[in-house]
N, C-alpha and C positions, 0 to 999 in steps of 0.2 A: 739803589733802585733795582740792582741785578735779583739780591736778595727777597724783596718782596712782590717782585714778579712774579718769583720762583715758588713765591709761599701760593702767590695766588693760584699760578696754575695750577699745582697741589691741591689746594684746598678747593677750588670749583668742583672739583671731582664728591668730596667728602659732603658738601654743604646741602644738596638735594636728597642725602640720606638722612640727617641728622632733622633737616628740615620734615622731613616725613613721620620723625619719630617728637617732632614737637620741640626739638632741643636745638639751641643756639651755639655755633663755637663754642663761647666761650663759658658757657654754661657745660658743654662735651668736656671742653679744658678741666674744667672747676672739677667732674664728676671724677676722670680719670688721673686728674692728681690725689683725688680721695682715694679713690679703689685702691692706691699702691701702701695706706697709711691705713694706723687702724684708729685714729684720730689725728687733727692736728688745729695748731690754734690760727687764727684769723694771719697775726702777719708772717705765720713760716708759710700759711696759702697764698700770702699775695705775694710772695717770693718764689714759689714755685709754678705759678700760675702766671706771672708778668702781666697782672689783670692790675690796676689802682685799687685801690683799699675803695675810695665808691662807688665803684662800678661793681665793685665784688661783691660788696654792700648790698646791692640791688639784686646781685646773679645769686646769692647766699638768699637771700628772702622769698625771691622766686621759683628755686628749688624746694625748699623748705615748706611753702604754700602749697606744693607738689608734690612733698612727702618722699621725694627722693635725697633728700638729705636730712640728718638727725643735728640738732645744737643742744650742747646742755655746757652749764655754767659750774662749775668746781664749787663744791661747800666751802675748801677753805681759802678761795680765792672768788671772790664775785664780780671783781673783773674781768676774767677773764672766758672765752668763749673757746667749749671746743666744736669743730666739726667732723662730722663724721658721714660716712657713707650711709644709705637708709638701706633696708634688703629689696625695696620698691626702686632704688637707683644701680642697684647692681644687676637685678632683675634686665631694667634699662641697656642698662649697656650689655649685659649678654642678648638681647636682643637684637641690638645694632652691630655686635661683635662682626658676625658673619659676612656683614655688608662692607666693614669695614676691612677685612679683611681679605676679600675678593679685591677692594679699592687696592690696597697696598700691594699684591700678587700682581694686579694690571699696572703699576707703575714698577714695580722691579719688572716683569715680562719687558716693558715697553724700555725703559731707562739700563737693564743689564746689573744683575745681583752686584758682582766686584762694584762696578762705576755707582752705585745706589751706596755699599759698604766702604769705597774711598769717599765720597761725599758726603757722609755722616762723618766718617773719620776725621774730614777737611774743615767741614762745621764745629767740632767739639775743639780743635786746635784753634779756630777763629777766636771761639767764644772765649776759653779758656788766656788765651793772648788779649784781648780786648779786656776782660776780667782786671789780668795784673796789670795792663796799660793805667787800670785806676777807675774808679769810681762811676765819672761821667757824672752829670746832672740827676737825679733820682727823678725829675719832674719829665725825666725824658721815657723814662719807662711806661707804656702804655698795651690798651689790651691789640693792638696787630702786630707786638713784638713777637 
């Protein structure tokens, strides 16, 4: 519960920006796991994204409807789907960049750089321990992870 307290109060700060610019979490999520990738296929995005494969389904459609993200299909593979960032969603986010970025300056100002830089440190050693602890239920992973 400590944990998603902590996202929450985080994330209230972020939600009246994104919300401005028409964009949802986890649609923001979806956009900037793209930007780091110069494509990538549906399940290494629901992996990186901690989004379910239908709800991404949905966030993937509705971008795309948006024009802030591109999908095309391999010739020599028709199964599969790649996605990609659109320059209409990079556009995007260098718009929201600034704001978000003032957001993050006001929580290091307020929370102190070192204790902001152990607390990241602290979180990747969690994740990283929880990881090799095993598995867990896959039906547990959802999009407020």
């Amino acid at each position: 519960m400590s944990l998603l307290r902590a996202r929450e109060a985080v994330m209230r700060h972020f939600r009246a920006s994104l919300r401005s610019h028409g964009v949802t979490e986890q649609q923001w999520r979806v956009l900037r796991a793209l930007s780091s990738v110069g494509e990538i296929e549906i399940a290494d995005l629901v992996r990186s994204t901690f989004l379910l494969a239908p709800s991404l389904s949905r966030i993937l459609r509705d971008l795309e409807a948006r024009g802030l993200i591109a999908r095309r299909t391999p010739a020599r593979d028709l199964r599969r789907s790649l996605i990609s960032i659109a320059p209409s969603g990079v556009a995007l986010m260098e718009e929201i960049a600034p704001q978000s970025e003032a957001i993050y300056a006001e929580i290091t100002a307020r929370f102190g750089a070192e204790r902001l830089a152990q607390l990241q440190d602290m979180l990747r050693d969690l994740e990283r321990e929880m990881t090799a602890f095993g598995p867990g239920d896959a039906g547990d992973v959802g999009e407020e992870a």
